[in-house]
N, C-alpha and C positions, 0 to 999 in steps of 0.2 A: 721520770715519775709516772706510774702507771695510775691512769685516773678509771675511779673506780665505778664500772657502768650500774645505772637503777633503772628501770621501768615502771610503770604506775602502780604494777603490784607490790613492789616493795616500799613506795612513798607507800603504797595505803597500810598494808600491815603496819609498818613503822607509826602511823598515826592513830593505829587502834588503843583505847583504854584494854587496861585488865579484866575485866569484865567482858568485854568485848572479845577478846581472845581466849578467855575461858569458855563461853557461847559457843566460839566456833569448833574449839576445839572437843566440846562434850558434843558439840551435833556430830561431828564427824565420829566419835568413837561407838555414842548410839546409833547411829545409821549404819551398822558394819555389819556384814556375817559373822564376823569376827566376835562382835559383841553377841550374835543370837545363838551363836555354838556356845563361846562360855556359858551364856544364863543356862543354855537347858544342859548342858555338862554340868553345871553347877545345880539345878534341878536333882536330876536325877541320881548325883552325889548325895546327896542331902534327901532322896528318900530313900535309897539304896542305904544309906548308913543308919536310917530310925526303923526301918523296918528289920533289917540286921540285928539290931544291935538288942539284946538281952532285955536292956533296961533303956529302950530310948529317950531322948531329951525332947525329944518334940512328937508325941506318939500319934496314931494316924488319930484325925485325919488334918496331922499335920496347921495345927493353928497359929502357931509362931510363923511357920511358913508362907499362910497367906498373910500375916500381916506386913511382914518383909516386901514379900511382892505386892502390897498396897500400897505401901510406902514407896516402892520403886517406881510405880504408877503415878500416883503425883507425882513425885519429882520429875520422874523421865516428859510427863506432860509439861511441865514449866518450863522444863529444861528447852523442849521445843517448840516453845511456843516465844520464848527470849532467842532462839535461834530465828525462828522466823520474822520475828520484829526486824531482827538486827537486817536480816536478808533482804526485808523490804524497803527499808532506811539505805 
C-alpha cells in the first residue's frame, strides 16, 4: 500500500473555505501580465470597433466604456484588498 505523502501546503489549501480560495485565486489572475495584455487587448478591441463601426454602440468618448472600467476599479480594489486580508491572517 502506497501511503500518500502531504506537506503543510497541502494540509493548508485543504483547510481553506471557498471564499478563501476564490481570494487567492482572483489575486493571482489579477496580478498577471496575462490579465494587463487581455484588458488592454480588450481596450483597444472595443475602440478599434466604435470608432470603425458606421453606427457605434458606444460612440466616442466612449461612456459605457468608462463606466465598465469603473466598475472593474472597485471591484479589482476589493478584490485586493480581501486578498490581502487573507495574506495577513
Amino acid at each position: 500500500m502506497s501511503q500518500e505523502k502531504t506537506n503543510w501546503h497541502v494540509n493548508h489549501k485543504k483547510s481553506l473555505t471557498r471564499g478563501e480560495r476564490a481570494a487567492d485565486v482572483l489575486r493571482n489572475v489579477m496580478g498577471s501580465w496575462r490579465f494587463v495584455a487581455t484588458f488592454l487587448l480588450a481596450m483597444a478591441a472595443w475602440t478599434a470597433a466604435n470608432v470603425a463601426a458606421g453606427r457605434p454602440w458606444d460612440p466616442y468618448p466612449f461612456i459605457l466604456l468608462n463606466l465598465f472600467l469603473s466598475m472593474l476599479a472597485g471591484l479589482q480594489g476589493a478584490i485586493l484588498l480581501i486578498a490581502a486580508k487573507r495574506q495577513d491572517a
